[in-house]
C-alpha positions, 0 to 999 in steps of 0.5 A: 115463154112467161116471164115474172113481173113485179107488182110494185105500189109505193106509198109516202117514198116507200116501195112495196113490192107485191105478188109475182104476175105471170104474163106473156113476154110479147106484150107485156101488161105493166101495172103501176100501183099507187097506194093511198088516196088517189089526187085528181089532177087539179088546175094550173093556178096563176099568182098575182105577177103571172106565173102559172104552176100546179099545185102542190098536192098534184105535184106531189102525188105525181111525183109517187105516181112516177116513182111506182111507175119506175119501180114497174118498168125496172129499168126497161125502156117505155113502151113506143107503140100504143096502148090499151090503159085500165085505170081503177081508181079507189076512193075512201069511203067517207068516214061519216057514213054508216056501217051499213052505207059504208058496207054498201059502197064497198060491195059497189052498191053506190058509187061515188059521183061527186067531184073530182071527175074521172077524167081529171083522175085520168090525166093525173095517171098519164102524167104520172107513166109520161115517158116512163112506162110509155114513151108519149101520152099520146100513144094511148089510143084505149083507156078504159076507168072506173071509179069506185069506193075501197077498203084501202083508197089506190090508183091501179093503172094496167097499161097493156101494148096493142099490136097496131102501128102508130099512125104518126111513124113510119111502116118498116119497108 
């Protein structure tokens, strides 16, 4: 049997609640949306005295990450078992670029390859869903990213329980 599910996005403290997605009540996919311009993880930094902390563009796009990722799970527990994550990352087209170079980016003819990386994309996404859509990061056995240019900049993270034991619990007797 199917069961609704929310596609929930949530920009500047804001929830917007999107389209009902069917899916199978067995392994449910969860999506979290993240509008706006997608923040890579960015480096700890360190003060003069010693202390280490994250900046705060990353803290604070985190802190929507984790936001949306609660508006998605709507009070279910995270998922312990692991996972397959689809993570979309679209970036603002640079608003120098011309109509024509703009059109191209947007239909996927280029492809943005400057920094950040994709990786530094991807940790911010699992940091965001830590413990909240899933119970530890490192259940994430499959992530697949794509990084392109959108008409409205988001983060899309698919998060999708595969039916495999964790190596790390113990097989039921």
């Amino acid at each position: 049997m199917s069961t609704p599910a929310r596609s929930v996005s949530v920009r500047d403290g804001r929830r917007t609640i999107g389209s009902v997605v069917e899916h199978d009540a067995g392994g449910d996919p969860i999506t979290v949306i993240v509008t706006g311009a997608p923040v890579a993880k960015g480096r700890p930094r360190m003060t003069r005295r010693g202390f280490v902390y994250t900046p705060a563009a990353t803290r604070k796009y985190e802190a929507h990450g984790r936001l949306a990722a609660q508006l998605a799970m709507d009070g279910r527990p995270p998922i312990d078992v692991p996972v397959r994550i689809e993570l979309l990352i679209e970036l603002p087209v640079p608003a120098s670029w011309s109509k024509r170079k703009t059109a191209d980016a947007i239909t996927g003819g280029i492809r943005p390859t400057s920094r950040p990386d994709t990786d530094n994309y991807i940790k911010s996404a699992l940091d965001a869903i830590n413990s909240i859509v899933i119970a530890d990061d490192g259940l994430a056995v499959e992530i697949h990213a794509k990084k392109k240019f959108g008409i409205a900049p988001k983060m899309v993270a698919t998060i999708f329980p595969l039916n495999a034991a964790s190596s790390n619990r113990r097989m039921p007797t």
